[in-house]
C-alpha positions in Angstrom: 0.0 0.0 0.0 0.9 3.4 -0.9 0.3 6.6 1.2 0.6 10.0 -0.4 1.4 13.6 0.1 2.6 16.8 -1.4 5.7 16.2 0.3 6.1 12.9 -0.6 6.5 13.7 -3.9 6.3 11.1 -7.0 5.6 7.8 -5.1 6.1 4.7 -7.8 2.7 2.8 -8.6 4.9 -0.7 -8.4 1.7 -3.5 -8.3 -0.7 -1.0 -8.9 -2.7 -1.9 -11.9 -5.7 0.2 -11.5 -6.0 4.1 -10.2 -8.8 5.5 -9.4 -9.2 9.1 -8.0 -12.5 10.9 -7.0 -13.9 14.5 -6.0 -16.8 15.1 -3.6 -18.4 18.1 -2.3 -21.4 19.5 -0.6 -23.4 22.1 -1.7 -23.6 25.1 0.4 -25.7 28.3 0.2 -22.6 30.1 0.7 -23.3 33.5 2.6 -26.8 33.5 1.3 -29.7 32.6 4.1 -33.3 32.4 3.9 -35.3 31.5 1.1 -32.0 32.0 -1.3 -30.1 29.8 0.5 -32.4 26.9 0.5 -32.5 27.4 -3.4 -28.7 27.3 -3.8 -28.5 23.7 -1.4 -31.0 22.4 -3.2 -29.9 23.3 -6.7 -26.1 22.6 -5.5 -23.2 23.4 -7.5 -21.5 21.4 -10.4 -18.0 20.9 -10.0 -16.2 18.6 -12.7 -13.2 16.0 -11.8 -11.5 16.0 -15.6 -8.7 13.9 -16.4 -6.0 15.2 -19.5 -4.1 12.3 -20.9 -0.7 14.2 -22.8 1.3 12.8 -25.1 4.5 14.6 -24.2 3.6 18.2 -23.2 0.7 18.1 -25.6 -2.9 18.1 -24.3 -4.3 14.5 -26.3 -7.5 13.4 -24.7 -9.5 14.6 -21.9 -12.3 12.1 -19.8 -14.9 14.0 -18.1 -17.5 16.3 -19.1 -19.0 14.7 -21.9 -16.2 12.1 -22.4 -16.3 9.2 -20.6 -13.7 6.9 -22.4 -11.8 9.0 -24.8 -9.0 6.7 -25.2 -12.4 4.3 -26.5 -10.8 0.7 -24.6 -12.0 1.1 -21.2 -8.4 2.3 -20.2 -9.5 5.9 -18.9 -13.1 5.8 -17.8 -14.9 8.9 -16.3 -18.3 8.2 -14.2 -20.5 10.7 -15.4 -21.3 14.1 -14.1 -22.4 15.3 -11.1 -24.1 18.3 -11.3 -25.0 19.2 -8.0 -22.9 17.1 -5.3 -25.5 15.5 -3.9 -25.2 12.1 -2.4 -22.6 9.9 -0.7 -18.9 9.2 -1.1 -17.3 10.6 -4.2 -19.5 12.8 -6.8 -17.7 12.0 -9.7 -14.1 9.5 -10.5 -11.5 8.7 -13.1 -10.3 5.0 -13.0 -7.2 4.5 -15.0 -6.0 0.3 -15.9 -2.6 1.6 -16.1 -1.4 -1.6 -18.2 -4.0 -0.9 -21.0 -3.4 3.0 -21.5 -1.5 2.8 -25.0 2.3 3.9 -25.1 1.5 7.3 -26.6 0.2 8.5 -22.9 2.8 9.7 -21.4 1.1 11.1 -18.1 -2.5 12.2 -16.8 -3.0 15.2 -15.0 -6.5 15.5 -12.8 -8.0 18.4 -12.3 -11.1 19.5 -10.5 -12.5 22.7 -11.8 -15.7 24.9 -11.5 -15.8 24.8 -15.1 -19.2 25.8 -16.0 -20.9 28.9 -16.1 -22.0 30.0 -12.6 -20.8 27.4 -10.9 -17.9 28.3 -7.9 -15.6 26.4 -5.4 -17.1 29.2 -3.0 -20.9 27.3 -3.3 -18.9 24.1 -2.7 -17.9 23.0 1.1 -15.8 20.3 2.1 -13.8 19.5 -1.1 -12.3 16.2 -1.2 -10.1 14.8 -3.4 -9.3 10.7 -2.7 -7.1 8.5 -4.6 -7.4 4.7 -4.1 -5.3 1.9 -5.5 -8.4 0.2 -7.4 -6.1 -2.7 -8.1 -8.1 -6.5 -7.7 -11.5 -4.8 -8.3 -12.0 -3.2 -4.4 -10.8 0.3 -3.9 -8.2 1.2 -1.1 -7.9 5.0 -0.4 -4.0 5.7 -0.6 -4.7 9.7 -0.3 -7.0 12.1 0.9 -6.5 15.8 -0.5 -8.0 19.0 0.6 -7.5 21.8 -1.4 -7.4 25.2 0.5 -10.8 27.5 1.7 -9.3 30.5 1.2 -8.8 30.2 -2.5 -10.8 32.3 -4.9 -9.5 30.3 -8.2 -11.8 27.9 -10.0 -9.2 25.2 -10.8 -7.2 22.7 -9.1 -4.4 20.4 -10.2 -5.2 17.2 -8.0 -2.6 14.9 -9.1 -0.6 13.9 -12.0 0.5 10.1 -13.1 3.9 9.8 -15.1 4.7 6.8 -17.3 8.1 5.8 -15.9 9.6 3.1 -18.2 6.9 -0.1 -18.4 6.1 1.4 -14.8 3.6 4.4 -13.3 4.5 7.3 -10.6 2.1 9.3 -9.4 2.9 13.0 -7.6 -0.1 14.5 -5.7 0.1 18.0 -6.6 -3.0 20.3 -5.1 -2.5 23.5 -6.7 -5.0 25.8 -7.3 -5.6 28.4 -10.4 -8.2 30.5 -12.0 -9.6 28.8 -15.9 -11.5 30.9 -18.2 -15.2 28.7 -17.1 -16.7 27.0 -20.4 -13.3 27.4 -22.3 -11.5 24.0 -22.9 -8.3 25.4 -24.5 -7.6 27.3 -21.1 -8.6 23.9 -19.4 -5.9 22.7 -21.3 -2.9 25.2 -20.7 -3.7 25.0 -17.0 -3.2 20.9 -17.5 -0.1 21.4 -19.4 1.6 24.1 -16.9 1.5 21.2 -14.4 
């Protein structure tokens, strides 16, 4: 079993054959009360767990959103969008069979991001980000990272996996920044800077 940090830095995935990381959050009303606040619970907030597979330093396919196996073999799977962050456990995940991602992939960066219009990490409470080692089909939680309250960005770099050789490393990162909201491209460079 792995454990991981930001300090840590890139831990090796040695007998790790499947990854899976997931958000979850809980919709708040943020400062709103009353009648307003009960709307904003209710309705919740959409935050999206997006996963860029790069082929060097270039951006190649992306799972989440609308794309829930981009790399179309079941090697990068997304679980669908949450749109409000209601529920149990984790909202949304990305499960990677690191064997089967094809030799192009050179890393996957995960990011969590209020990407759509009018959504916000400030209508979001207790953000948590969880990597498990998914490896013989049950799911052991290796990580548990909270990105900071204070922060008024819209983006966060999670974690990123690094092909190694035949082998996998995986470097918990947790860095936030601001993307242009409904623009993939700036999605993208915000991937690619990490």
């Amino acid at each position: 079993m792995i454990t991981l940090t930001k300090d840590d830095g890139p831990a090796d995935l040695d007998g790790v054959t499947h990854l899976s990381i997931g958000v979850s959050w809980d919709p708040t009303a943020g400062t709103s009360g009353g009648v307003i606040g009960k709307i904003r619970r209710k309705k919740g907030t959409d935050l999206d767990l997006i996963a860029i597979a790069m082929s060097g330093s270039d951006p190649v396919r992306m799972a989440g959103l609308d794309s829930l196996d981009p790399l179309g073999n079941g090697s990068l799977v997304h679980s669908g969008d949450n749109q409000t962050g209601h529920g149990d456990g984790d909202d949304e995940t990305v499960t990677v069979d690191l064997a089967q991602v094809p030799s192009a992939i050179t890393s996957i960066v995960f990011v969590a991001a209020a990407f759509k219009r009018g959504s916000s990490f400030q209508h979001a409470r207790n953000i948590s980000f969880k990597v498990y080692d998914a490896s013989g089909g049950s799911a052991q939680q290796v990580a548990d990272i909270w990105p900071s309250m204070l922060t008024e960005d819209n983006g966060c770099a999670v974690a990123k996996a690094t092909r190694d050789g035949s082998a996998w490393k995986l470097e918990v990162i947790n860095e936030t920044g601001k993307i242009k909201q409904g623009d993939q491209p700036a999605l993208m460079r915000f991937a690619v800077s990490k």
